[in-house]
C-alpha positions in Angstrom: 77.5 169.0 86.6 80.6 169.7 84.7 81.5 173.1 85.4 81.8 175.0 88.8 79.2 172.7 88.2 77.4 173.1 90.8 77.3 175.9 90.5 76.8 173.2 93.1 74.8 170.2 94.1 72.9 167.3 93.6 71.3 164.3 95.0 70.0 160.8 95.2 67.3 158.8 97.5 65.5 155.4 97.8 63.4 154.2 101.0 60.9 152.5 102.6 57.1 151.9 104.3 58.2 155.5 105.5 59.3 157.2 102.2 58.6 159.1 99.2 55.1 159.7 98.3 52.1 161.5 97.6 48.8 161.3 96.3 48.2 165.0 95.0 49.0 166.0 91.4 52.2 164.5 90.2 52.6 161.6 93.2 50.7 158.4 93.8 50.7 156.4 96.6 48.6 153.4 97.0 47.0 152.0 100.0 48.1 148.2 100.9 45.7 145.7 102.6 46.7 147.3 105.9 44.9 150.4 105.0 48.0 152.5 105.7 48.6 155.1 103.0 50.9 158.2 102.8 50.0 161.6 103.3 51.6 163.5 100.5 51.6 167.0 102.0 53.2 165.9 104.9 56.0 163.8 103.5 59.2 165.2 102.1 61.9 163.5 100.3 65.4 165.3 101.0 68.8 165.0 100.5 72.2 166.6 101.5 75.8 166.3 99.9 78.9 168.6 100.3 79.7 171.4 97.4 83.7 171.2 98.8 82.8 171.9 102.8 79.6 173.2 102.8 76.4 170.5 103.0 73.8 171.5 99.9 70.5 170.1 100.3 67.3 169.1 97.8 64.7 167.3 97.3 62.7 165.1 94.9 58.8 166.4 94.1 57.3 163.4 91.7 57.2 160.3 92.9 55.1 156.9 93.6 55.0 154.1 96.4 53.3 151.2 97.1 53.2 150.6 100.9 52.3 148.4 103.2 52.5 148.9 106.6 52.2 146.6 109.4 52.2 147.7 113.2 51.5 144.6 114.3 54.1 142.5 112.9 57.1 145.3 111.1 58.9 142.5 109.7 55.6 142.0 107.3 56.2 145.3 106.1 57.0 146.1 102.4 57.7 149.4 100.4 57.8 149.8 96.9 59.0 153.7 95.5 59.3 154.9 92.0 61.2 158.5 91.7 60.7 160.8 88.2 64.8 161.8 88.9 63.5 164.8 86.7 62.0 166.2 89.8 65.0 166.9 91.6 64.8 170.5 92.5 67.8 172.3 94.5 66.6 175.7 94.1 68.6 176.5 91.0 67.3 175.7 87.8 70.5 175.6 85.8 72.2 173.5 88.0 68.9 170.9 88.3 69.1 171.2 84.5 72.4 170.1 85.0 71.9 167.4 86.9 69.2 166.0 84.7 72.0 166.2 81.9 74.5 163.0 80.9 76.6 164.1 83.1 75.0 163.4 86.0 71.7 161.2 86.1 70.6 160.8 82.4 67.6 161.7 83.1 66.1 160.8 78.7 67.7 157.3 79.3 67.0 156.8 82.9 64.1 158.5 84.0 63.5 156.8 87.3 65.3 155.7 90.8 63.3 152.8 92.6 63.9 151.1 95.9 62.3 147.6 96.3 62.0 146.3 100.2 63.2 142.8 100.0 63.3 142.7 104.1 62.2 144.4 107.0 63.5 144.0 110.7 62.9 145.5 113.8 66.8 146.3 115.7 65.0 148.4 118.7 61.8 150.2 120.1 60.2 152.0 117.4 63.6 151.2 115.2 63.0 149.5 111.8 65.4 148.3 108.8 64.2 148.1 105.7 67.2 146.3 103.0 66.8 145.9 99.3 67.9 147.2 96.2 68.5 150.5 95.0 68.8 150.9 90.8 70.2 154.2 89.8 71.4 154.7 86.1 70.3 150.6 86.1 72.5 149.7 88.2 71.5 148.1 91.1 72.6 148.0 95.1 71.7 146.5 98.0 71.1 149.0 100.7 69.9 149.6 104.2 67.3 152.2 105.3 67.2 153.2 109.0 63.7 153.5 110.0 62.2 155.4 113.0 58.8 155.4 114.5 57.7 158.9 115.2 54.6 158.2 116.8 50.9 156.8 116.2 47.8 157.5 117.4 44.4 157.2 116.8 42.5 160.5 115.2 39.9 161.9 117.5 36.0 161.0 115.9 35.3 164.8 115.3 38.3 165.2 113.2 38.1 162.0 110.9 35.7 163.5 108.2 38.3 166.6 107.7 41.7 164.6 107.8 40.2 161.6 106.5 41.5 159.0 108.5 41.3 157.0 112.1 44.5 157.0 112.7 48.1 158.8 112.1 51.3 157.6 111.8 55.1 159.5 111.5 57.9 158.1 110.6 61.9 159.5 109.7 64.1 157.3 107.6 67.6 157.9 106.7 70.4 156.5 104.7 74.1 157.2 103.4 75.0 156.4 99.3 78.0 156.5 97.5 77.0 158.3 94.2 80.0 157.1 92.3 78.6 153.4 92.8 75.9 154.3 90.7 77.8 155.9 88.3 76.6 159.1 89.1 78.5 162.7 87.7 82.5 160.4 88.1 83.0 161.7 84.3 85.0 164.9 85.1 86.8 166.5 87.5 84.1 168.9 88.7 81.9 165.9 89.9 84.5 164.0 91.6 86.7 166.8 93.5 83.8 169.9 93.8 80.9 167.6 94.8 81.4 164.9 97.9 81.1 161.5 97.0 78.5 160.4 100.2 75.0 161.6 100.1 72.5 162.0 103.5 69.2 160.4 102.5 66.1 162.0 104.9 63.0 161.0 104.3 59.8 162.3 106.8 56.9 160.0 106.2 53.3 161.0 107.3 51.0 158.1 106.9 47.3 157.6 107.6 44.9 154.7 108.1 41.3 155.0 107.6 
């Protein structure tokens, strides 16, 4: 964003066995050997940064992820997410236009985000870590996802055939990025002194099992 630019605000993500997803039109999730998968209409990919004071938020709407879950053993867990940075909506279409622009995330030269799980450890009850790299722009940084375990439960019998599952899983997971370490709108004035530097990463995670 070059100009007010931002007209005000942009953002970034990456995650884990509890992020980005979907599995209706433009998303894809797959379902790993545990048989977990992610509910797409219950997941949501967001993100807030400061325009000067105020926090902006978005979000990202295309997306894919490989996961595999395991309650047993979380450490066993992986995640595997592909974002179209394309899809980055923040409720104004010339500043998401903006943001798509050279200025910002390149979006013709580098069309995607991804976030590879290269470990995952358990630091409390129903608390997860997931580490691994995060490649914006292509380049590429190690970082940490705090996960938490919402709940699970098994789905009663009579409601299986319409949710399509046996069980239901929810999950929050949340992490802080520098922008300018990915090279990320640090080309003018506007991007370094209007827009903060440190992004909020939230990402709500609905995953069944059938």
């Amino acid at each position: 964003m070059t100009r007010t630019i931002l007209e005000n605000r942009w953002y970034l993500a990456g995650t884990l066995a509890i992020v980005l997803i979907a599995s209706l039109a433009p998303n894809a999730v797959a379902e790993g050997p545990s048989g977990w998968a992610a509910n797409a209409p219950h997941t949501e990919v967001n993100f807030s940064v400061n325009h000067f004071f105020t926090p902006v938020t978005g979000s990202f709407g295309d997306y894919e992820i490989d996961l595999e879950y395991d309650s047993e053993n979380p450490e066993k867990s992986t995640i595997d997410v592909r974002i179209k940075v394309a899809s980055i909506d923040t409720g104004n279409e010339r500043r998401d236009n903006h943001l798509r622009s050279a200025d910002w995330f390149e979006v013709d030269k580098y069309p995607y985000m991804t976030f590879k799980s290269t470990s995952v450890r358990q630091v409390g009850e129903n608390q997860l870590v997931a580490s691994g790299p995060l490649t914006i722009k292509g380049q590429s940084h190690e970082i940490e996802l705090s996960i938490t375990l919402l709940g699970k439960r098994m789905i009663p019998e009579q409601m299986q055939p319409m949710i399509g599952a046996k069980e239901v899983a929810g999950f929050r997971a949340s992490t802080s990025i520098d922008r300018g370490t990915f090279g990320v709108g640090v080309d003018d004035w506007a991007g370094t002194m209007v827009v903060g530097g440190q992004v909020e990463i939230e990402i709500l995670l609905e995953a069944h099992k059938s």
